[in-house]
Structure formats: structure tokens, C-alpha cells
N, C-alpha and C positions, 0 to 999 in steps of 0.2 A: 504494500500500500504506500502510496507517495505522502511524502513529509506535508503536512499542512503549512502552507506559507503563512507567515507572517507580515501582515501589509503595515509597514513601516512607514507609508504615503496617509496612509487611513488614519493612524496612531496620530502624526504630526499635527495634523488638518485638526483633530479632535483637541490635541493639547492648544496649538494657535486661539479657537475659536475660544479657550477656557479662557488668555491670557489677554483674546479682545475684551472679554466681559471685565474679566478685572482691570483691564486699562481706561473702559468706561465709567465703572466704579468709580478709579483715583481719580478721573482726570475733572468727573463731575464734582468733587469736590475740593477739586484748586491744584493737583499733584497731578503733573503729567511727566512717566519717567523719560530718562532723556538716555541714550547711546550714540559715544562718539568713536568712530570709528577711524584707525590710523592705517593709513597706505602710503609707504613709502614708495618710489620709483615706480616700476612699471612692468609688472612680473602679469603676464596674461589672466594665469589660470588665477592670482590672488584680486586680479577687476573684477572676474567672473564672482569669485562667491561674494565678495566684498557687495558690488550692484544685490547679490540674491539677500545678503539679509538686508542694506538699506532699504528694498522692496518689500519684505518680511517687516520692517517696524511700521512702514505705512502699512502692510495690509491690520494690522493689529492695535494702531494708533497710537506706538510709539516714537515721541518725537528722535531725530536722526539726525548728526553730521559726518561729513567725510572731511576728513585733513589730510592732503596728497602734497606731503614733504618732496623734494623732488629728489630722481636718483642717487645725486651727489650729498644729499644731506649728511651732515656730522651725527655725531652721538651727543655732544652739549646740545643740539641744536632741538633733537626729540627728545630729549630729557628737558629743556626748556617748555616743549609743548607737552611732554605729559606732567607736569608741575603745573602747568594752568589749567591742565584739565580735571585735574586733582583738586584745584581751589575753587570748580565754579558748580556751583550749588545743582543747578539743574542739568544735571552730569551727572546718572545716577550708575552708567557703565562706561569702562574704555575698554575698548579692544584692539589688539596690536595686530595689524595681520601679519603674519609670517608667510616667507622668508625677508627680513628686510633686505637695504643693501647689502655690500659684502665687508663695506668699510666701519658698519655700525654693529657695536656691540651688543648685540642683542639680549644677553641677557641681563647687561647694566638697565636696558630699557624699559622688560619688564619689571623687572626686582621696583623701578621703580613708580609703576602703578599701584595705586591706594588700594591695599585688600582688599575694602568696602565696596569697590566700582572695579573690581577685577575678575568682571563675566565671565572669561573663559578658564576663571578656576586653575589658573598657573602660579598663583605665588605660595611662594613657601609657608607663609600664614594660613592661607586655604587649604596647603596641603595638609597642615599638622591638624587643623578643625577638622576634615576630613578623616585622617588616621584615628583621631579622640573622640569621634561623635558627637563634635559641637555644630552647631548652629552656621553655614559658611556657605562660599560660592564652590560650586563642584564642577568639572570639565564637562562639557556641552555633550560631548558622545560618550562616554559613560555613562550620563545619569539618562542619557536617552537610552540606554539598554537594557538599564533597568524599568525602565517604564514600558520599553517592550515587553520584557518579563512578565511583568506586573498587571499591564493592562491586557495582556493574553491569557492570562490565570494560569500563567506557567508557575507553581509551587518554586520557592527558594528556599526556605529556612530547609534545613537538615538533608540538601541536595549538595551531592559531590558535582563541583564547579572547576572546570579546567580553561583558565587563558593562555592561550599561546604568543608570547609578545611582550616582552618589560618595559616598555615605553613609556615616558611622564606622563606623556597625554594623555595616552587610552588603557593601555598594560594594567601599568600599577594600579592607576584611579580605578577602572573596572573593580578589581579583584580588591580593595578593599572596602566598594559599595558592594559586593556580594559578599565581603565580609562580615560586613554590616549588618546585613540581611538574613545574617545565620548559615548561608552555603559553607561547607569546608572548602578550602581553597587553595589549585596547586597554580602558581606560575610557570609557564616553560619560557623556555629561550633557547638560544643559539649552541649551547653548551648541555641542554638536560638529554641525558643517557634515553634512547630506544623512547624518542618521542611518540611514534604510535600507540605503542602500549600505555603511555601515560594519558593523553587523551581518552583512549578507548574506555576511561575507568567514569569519564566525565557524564552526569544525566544533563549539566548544562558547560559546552564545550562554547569560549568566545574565541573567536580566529583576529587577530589583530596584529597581522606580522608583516606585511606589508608583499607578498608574495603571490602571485596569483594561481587558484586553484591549487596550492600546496594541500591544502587538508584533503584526503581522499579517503575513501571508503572504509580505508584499513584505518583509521584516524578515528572512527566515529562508533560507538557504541548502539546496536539496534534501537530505536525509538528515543533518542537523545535529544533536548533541542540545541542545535549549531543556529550560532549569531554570530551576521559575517560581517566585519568590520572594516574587510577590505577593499580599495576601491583603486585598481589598479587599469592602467592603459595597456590593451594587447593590439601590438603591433606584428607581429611576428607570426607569417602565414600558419608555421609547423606548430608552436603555440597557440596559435586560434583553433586548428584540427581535435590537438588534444585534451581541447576543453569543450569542444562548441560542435564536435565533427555531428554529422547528421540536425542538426539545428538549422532550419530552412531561412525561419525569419531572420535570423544572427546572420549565416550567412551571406544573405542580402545586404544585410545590413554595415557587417563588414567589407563586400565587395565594394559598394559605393563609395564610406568613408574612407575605408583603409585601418582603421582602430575600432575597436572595442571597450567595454567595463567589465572589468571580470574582477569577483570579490577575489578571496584567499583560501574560499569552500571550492571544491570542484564540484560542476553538476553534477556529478553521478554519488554525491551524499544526499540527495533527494529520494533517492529509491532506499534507504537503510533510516535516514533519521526521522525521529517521532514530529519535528517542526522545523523551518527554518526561515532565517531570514534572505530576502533576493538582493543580487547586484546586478541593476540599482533597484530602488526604490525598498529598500529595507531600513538601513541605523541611519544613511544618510540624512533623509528626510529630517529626523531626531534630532541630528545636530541645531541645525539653525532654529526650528520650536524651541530648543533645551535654551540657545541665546537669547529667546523673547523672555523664558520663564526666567532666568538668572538677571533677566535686566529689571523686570519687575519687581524680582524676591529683593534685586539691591537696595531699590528704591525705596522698598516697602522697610528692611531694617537700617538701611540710613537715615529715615524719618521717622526712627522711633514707632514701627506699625507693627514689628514681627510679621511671620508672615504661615499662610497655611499650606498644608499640604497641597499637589494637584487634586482634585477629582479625580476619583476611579472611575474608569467607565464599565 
């Protein structure tokens, strides 16, 4: 029987629509949260997402800047603008897109966004609230995995949970929101001994390794739920075969483009796992919802509001 997919499009749409009502809420009452958005020089793929959540805070009615430092910018010089973005009241998130240039040191940059207005849940403060189950901002695509989970009635507490991937971003923060949640928790990586076997032990297996169609059959435990984090470019005809071979619309669809998306699940974990999520339109979607929610939850405990859980649907 096929893996029940997980619409990560459906999930989004649902969390968005939660955080227009609350944005209607604040905003009838004098508080409209605010997201400034930093883009350094002129990296394609970071205009693209950059445009999708400006687009994302208008669809949900949060107010939006964009500040486009130019290529050549110093590091005094975005440390000059994240210090005023830091001072100005209705500025309730910043967010730094990555990769900046090459000549700024990026992580002087973040370090020095206000933990309070720090959306994307990367500063060291957020981390350790994070690790101690306090009250804080958590990284946009973990906490959207969890709300896959969650909002799918996929059971966590006392579920053996396997991430493949140590990454600050998604790795570690994943695995210690499933921590959280009561799943026991194994990380792999690069180095863990007879990696299939350690997966296979997973009921809920996250692929976050940056690899396409690495996790395959032998990877995955009968009726597991696999959540794929990966979001990877296939260009490579012999690689598109061995993921995609017999896939009529794909390969149309690659004949025209010439690339593909392919996660870090191979398709053929769909005939063995109990659920999963698609590339694309699985965690994706999650991230940028997760940036509306974090921008709101900022606003709401920088103004003294606390703030409540999502709705479960």
C-alpha cells in the first residue's frame, strides 16, 4: 500500500490563514507586526525566496521592508543597519538572508540581531531557550515539521525518531523539538557507523542532508513516517533516470527545463513507508508560514502579550 502523502501546501495555507486572523486581531487594536528583511548583493535564488515571503507578509497583513545593501557592502556597514533595526520599535522581526557577500562576516552579523526580533531562530540565545524549554524564537523549518507531525496526528511522544543531518539550521533544531516532544532521539551524520541500519530502527525518520534521493528503501522501516527536508537541483540526465526513470510527467518536465527538485527521500520509499512528505510541496511550504508565525509570536512577546499556541486542526 502507498505511503499516505503529507500535503505540506494544505498544512501552510491553514497555519497562514491562523496568523491573518491574529494579525487582524493586533492590528485592530493599534499593533501591526512589522518584518525587515536584509538582502545583501544579488544572489538569484536568495531574490527569489526573499520576493516569496515579502509576498507572504502582504498576503497575511504583515507590515514588510526590504534593505538591499549593495554587493560591495562592508560588515561595519550591516552591522550599522542591523543596530537601527534593532532600535526601531515597529520592527518586530529581522531577517538576514543568507548567503551574504563573501567579504562580510556573517556570522558577526547575525550574532548581532536582537534575540527578541530574531525570526529565523539562529542566535545563540534562541538556541539555548530552545535546548531548556523556554519561551523563544525556533528555526522556521523545524518547527514547520513539527506541525507536520502534529497537524497529521502522527503520534511523537515515546516514538523512536531518527534525523539524518547535524546542521544548525534544521539537524540539531529538528531533533531537539522532537526532543521536546518526548520522541527518543538519534542524530546521524557523515561519520555514524552502517547508517541504514540506524534509520531502519526510526517510526519517524527526518532526511535533512542535503543529498538527493540518498535515503532509499533499505533506509526506511515498513510503515515509518519519512519527512523530507531536502530540496535539491537535478541536473544530471543518469541522476534524473535513477530517481525519476519511468515518471512520465517529471520527465517532461525535465526534458523542457533541463533540472528538476528532488528531496533527499528516493521515490521508491513511497511503496514501504506508512507516510510521507513530497519534493516539492511538503516542509517547504512550512518554512515561510513558520516566518509569519515567528514574526507575530515576536511581536506579541516584545509587547508584553505572551503568546498562544497554533490551532490544531
Amino acid at each position: 500500500m502507498p505511503a499516505r502523502i503529507l500535503d505540506g501546501t494544505k498544512i501552510a495555507s491553514d497555519i497562514r490563514s491562523e496568523v491573518a486572523a491574529e494579525v487582524k486581531t493586533m492590528t485592530s487594536a493599534g499593533v501591526r507586526p512589522g518584518l525587515a528583511v536584509v538582502l545583501a548583493g544579488h544572489n538569484p535564488a536568495s531574490e527569489i525566496y526573499v520576493r516569496g515571503k515579502v509576498k507572504a507578509c502582504e498576503e497575511v497583513g504583515i507590515y514588510s521592508e526590504q534593505h538591499t545593501p549593495a554587493e560591495s557592502a562592508t560588515t561595519s556597514e550591516l552591522l550599522a543597519l542591523i543596530e537601527d533595526l534593532n532600535r526601531r520599535d515597529e520592527i518586530d522581526g529581522i531577517l538576514v538572508q543568507l548567503p551574504l557577500p563573501r567579504q562580510v562576516d556573517s556570522k558577526q552579523v547575525l550574532m548581532a540581531v536582537d534575540p527578541a526580533k530574531d525570526v529565523d531562530g539562529f542566535h545563540p540565545v534562541n538556541v539555548g531557550f530552545l535546548s531548556t524549554q523556554r519561551p523563544g524564537l525556533v528555526p522556521c523549518t523545524p518547527a514547520g515539521v513539527i506541525e507536520i507531525l502534529k497537524r497529521s496526528n502522527i503520534a511523537i511522544a515515546g516514538q523512536e525518531a531518527v534525523v539524518v543531518g547535524r546542521s544548525d539550521i534544521v539537524g540539531k533544531p529538528a531533533a531537539m523539538l522532537l526532543l521536546n516532544a518526548n520522541a527518543t532521539v538519534t542524530v546521524c551524520h557523515s561519520k555514524t557507523h552502517d547508517l541504514p541500519a540506524v534509520c531502519r530502527r526510526a517510526d519517524i525518520l527526518v532526511a535533512a542532508i542535503g543529498r538527493a534521493g540518498m535515503i532509499t528503501r533499505d533506509f526506511v522501516k515498513p510503515g515509518a513516517t519519512v519527512i523530507d527536508v531536502g530540496m535539491n537541483k537535478v541536473t544530471d540526465a543518469a541522476e534524473f533516470q535513477r530517481l525519476f526513470a519511468g515518471n512520465l510527467r517529471r520527465e517532461e518536465a525535465f526534458r523542457t527545463k533541463g533540472s528538476t527538485l528532488a528531496g533527499d527521500v528516493h521515490p521508491e520509499v513511497g511503496e514501504i513507508a506508512g507516510a510521507l512528505t513530497p519534493v516539492p510541496g511538503g516542509v517547504g511550504p512550512l518554512t515561510i508560514a513558520m516566518l509569519m508565525y515567528n514574526t507575530v509570536k515576536a511581536a506579541k512577546m516584545r509587547r508584553g502579550n505572551g503568546v498562544g499556541e497554533l490551532s490544531r486542526a
